[in-house]
N, C-alpha and C positions, 0 to 999 in steps of 0.2 A: 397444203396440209398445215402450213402455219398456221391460216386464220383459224381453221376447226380446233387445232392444237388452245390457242387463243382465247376462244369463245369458250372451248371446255375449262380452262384452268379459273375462267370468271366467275362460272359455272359454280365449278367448288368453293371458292370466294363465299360465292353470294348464300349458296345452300344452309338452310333449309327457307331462305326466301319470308321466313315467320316475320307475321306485322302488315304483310304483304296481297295484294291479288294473284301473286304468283306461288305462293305457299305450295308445295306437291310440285310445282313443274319440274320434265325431266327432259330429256333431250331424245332426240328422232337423226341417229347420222345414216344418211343414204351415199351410196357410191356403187364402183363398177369390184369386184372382188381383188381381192389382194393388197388394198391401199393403203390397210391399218387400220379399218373401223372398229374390230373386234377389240383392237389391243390398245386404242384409246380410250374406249366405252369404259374395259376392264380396271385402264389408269387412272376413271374415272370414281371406278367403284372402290378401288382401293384407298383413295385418299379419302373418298366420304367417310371412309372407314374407320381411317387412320389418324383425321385431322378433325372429324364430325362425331366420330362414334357413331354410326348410320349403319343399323348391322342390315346386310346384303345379301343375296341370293343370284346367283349365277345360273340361266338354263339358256340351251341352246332351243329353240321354239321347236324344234321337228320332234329332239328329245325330249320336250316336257309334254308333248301330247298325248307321245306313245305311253308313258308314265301314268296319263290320267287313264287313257283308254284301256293299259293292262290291269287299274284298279281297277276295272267291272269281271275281270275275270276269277271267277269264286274261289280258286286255288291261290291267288295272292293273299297278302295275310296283308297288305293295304288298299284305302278304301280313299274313293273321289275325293274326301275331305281332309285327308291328310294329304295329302297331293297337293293339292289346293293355298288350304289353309296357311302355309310359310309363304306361300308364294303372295297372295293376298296381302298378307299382315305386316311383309316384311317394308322395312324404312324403304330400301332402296331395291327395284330389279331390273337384274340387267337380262333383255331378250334378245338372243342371238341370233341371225340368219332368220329375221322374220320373213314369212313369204318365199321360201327357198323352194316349198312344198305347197302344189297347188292343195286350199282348203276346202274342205267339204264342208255342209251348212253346221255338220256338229262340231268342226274342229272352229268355224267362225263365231258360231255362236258361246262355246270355251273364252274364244279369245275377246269377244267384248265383254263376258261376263268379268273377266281376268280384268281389263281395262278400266271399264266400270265401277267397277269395286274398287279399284286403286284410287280413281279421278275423285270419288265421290268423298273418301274417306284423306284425299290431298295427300299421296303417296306417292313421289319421286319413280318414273319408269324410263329406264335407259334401253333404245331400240336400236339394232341395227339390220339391216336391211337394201340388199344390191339396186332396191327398182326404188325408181325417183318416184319425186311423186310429182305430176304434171296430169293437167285437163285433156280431153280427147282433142277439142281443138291442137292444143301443142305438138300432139304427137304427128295428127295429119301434118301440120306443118313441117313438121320436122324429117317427114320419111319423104313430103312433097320437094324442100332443098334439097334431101341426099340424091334423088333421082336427077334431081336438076344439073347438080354436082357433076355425076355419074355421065348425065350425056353432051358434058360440054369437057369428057374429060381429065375430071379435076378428081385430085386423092377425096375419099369421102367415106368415115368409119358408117356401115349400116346403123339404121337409127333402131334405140330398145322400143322390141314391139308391146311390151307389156310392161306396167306403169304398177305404182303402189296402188292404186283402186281397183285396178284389176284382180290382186292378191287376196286386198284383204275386205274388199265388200266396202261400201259408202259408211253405213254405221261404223264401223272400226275406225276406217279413215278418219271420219269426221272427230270421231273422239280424240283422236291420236293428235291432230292438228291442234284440240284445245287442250291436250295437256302433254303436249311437249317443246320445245324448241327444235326447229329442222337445220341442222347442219349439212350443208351438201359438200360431201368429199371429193378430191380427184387426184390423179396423180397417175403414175405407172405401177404393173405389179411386181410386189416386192418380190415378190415368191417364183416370179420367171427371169429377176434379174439374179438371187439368189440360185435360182437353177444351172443360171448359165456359170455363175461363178463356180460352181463345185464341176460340172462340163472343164472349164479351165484348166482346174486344179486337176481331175483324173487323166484328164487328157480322151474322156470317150463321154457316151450319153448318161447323165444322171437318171437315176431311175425315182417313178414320183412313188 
């Protein structure tokens, strides 16, 4: 987690990149849940905030969709554009648990419009997101060592069957690769060592 910790505080250093080919980049942290990606990304938006003046926008991706998809319902008193519109225009956003929720072609084609219009206009987007992002080859590879692992034996976590292109469709990928930095995170989860500790303390099961 150092490096990632690292690479983001250069991150904010460098921001807003102006003068630059990198003007608008933002960063892509990928990991396994519980590592910290949320709460780095967030540390990240704070300081643009705090240190840049870079006003911000916070949405979880499953909950900004449902948001747009309830503006089409005529008893709301908001509309696809207002939805939209901050999220678009804002300096810096941060999208949470990208991919968490398999997308449908409306909810993909939202999300490159979202992208698009960031990339185009060189507008800082901070992602995070459980599934790596790796080629089909990699993956074969990588489920073909775990078996390999498996029958001579040897400890071998299952390998992730689904990848960041799988989620989020080639177009999206591809934009996302050119307008962000990829951080790949790792560690243990905090949230099951945290569990065990309050286990400890009660002396019985923590309830989630």
């Amino acid at each position: 987690l150092r490096n990632a910790l690292e690479r983001c505080m250069l991150y904010c250093n460098d921001y807003p990149h102006l003068g630059s080919t990198h003007e608008g980049l933002g960063l892509l942290l990928t990991g396994a849940n519980g590592i910290g990606k949320t709460h780095l990304a967030v540390a990240v938006l704070r300081e643009l905030w705090t240190r840049k003046g870079a006003r911000g926008q916070f949405w979880d991706f499953h909950e900004l969709t449902r948001e747009i998809r309830d503006s089409y319902n005529p008893e709301t008193k908001t509309t696809e554009l207002q939805v939209l519109e901050p999220v678009i225009r804002a300096d810096v956003l941060l999208l949470d648990d990208l991919g968490a929720w398999k997308m449908t072609d409306w909810v993909n084609d939202t999300l490159f419009h979202i992208m698009n219009s960031r990339y185009m206009a060189k507008r800082a987007t901070l992602i995070t997101t459980n599934f790596e992002d790796a080629d089909r080859a990699a993956a074969v590879k990588a489920e073909s060592d775990y078996f390999e692992r498996k029958r001579k034996g040897e400890a071998a976590a299952p390998p992730q069957r689904e990848f960041l292109l799988e989620r989020t469709g080639l177009a999206v990928r591809s934009r996302l690769m050119e307008m962000c930095v990829l951080i790949k995170m790792s560690g243990n989860d905090y949230r099951e060592g945290r569990q065990a500790s309050n286990q400890a303390q009660t002396g019985g099961t923590a309830r989630r």
